[in-house]
N, C-alpha and C positions, 0 to 999 in steps of 0.2 A: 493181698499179701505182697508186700514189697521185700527180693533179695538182690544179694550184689551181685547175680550174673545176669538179669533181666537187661536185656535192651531195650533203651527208652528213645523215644519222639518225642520232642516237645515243641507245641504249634501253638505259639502266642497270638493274640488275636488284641492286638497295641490302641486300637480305636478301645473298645472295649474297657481298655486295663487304664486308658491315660482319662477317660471322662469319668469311670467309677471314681478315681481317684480324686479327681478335682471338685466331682458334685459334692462325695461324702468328703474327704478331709482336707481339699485346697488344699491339696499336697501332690508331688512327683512318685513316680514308682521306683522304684530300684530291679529291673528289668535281670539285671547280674544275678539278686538276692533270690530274686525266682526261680532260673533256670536252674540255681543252687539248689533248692528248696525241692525243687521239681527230680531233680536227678534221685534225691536220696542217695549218694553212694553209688551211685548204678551205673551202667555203660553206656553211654550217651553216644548216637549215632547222630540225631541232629538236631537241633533248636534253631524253629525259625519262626523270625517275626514278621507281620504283617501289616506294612505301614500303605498308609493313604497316602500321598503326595498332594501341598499342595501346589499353588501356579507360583508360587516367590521361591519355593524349592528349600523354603527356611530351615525345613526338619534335615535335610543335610546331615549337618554335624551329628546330629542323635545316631543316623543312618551309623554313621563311620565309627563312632561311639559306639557301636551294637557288633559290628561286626570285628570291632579291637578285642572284645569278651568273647568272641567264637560265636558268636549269634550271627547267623546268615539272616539276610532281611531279604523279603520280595516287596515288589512297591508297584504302584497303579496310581492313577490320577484319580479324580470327583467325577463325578457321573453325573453332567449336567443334562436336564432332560426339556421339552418345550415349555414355558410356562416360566418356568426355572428352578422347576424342582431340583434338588442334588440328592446325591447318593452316596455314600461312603463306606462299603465294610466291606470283608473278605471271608463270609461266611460259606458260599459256596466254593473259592479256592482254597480257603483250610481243610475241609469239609474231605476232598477230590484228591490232596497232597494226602491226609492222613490217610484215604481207601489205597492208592498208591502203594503207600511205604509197607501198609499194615505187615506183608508178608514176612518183611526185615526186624520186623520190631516184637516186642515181649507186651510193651509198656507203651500208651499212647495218653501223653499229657494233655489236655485243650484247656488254655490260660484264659477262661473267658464265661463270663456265667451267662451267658446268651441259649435261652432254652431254645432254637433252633436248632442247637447240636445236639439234643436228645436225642433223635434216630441215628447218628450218626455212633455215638457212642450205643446205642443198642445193636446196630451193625460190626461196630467190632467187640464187643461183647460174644456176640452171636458165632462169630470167627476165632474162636478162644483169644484173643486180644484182652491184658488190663487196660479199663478205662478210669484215668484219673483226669479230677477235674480241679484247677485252682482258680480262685476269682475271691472279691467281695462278697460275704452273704446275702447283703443287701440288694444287690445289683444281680443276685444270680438265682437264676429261675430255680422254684422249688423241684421241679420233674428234672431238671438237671441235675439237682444235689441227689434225687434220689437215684438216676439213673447211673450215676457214676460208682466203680470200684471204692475208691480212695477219694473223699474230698476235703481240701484245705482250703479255711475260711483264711483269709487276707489279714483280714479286720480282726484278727485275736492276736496278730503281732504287727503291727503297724508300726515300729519302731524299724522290724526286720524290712519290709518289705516299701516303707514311704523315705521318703527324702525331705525333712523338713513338713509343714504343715501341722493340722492339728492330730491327736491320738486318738479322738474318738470322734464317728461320724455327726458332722452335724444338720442331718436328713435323713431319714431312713427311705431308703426307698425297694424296691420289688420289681424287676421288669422279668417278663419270660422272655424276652427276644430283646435286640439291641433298636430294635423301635424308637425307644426315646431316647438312646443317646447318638441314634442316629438323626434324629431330630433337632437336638442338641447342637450336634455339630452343623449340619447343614443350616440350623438358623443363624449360628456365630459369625460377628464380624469375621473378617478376613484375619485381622492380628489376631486372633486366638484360634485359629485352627490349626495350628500347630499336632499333627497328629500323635505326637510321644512328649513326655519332659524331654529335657535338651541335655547336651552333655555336664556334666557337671564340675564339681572342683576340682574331682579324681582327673577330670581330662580338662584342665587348664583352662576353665572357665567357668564361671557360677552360674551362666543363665542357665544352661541345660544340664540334665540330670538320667543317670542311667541308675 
């Protein structure tokens, strides 16, 4: 049950939200349209995003772009390991920030359909915390749809929440954890690691998009 005196968290999880986006619609997120979306109306304490850095620093402008809309960002480099495996997400810092805050909050958003946060959101459940969850249906683990309060599929207004691209997914895909779009990223040339769309037209320039 969503009212207008709940205080809300909202913990984006941007790896997550930018490879859903590009596998299914070759398209950008509209990061603003979420938080929007996310709020309901409600008392927004804090929205933050969680971007990966890479070594060119390209994502930059996105960064400054996020935090022009009130989106606080934390940031981390690749997790390069011997061999050369990489690593990229911020499942257990979301995870640690939303246990944190939980006391302050009514309402605890996770913009990420990575079924890793299943216990996490049974955790604040547990501690009378709303737990809402927004993502791709496609991209978001089924035990996460169910374990959530409130969930908004992505993918039934793609108009609201993409920037250009196509309207309907063209792959369906199912992951329970960010596994394969961690995969995803770490096998990507360098020029496409880009860990968010980029700022957009709204911020004086078309390559990048919020």
């Amino acid at each position: 049950m969503q009212h207008p005196e709940q205080r809300v968290g909202i913990f984006i999880d941007v790896q997550n939200m930018y490879y859903s986006a590009r596998n299914l619609f070759d398209a950008k997120v509209n990061f603003a349209k979420i938080v929007e979306r996310a709020l309901a109306d409600r008392k927004l304490v804090r929205a933050i995003a969680y971007v990966v850095r890479t070594k060119t620093r390209e994502e930059q402008p996105f960064i400054d772009a996020l935090q022009k809309v009130g989106i606080e960002t934390k940031e981390k480099e690749i997790l390069e390991y011997a061999g050369g495996a990489k690593k990229a997400d911020w499942d257990v810092g979301i995870a640690v920030d939303a246990i944190r805050m939980h006391e302050i909050l009514d309402v605890i958003v996770i913009v990420s359909g990575d079924g890793d946060f299943v216990p996490l959101l049974e955790y604040l459940k547990g501690h009378g915390r709303q737990a809402e969850v927004i993502a791709f249906r496609e991209t978001t683990s089924t035990m996460l749809v169910d374990a959530a309060d409130v969930y908004t599929n992505m993918s039934e207004a793609p108009e609201t929440f993409l920037i250009s691209g196509n309207r309907t997914p063209r792959r369906p895909l199912k992951t329970e954890s960010n596994e394969e779009l961690n995969n995803d990223f770490a096998n990507s040339d360098d020029d496409e690691k880009a860990p968010a769309p980029q700022p957009s037209a709204s911020h004086k320039t078309e390559k990048w998009a919020l």
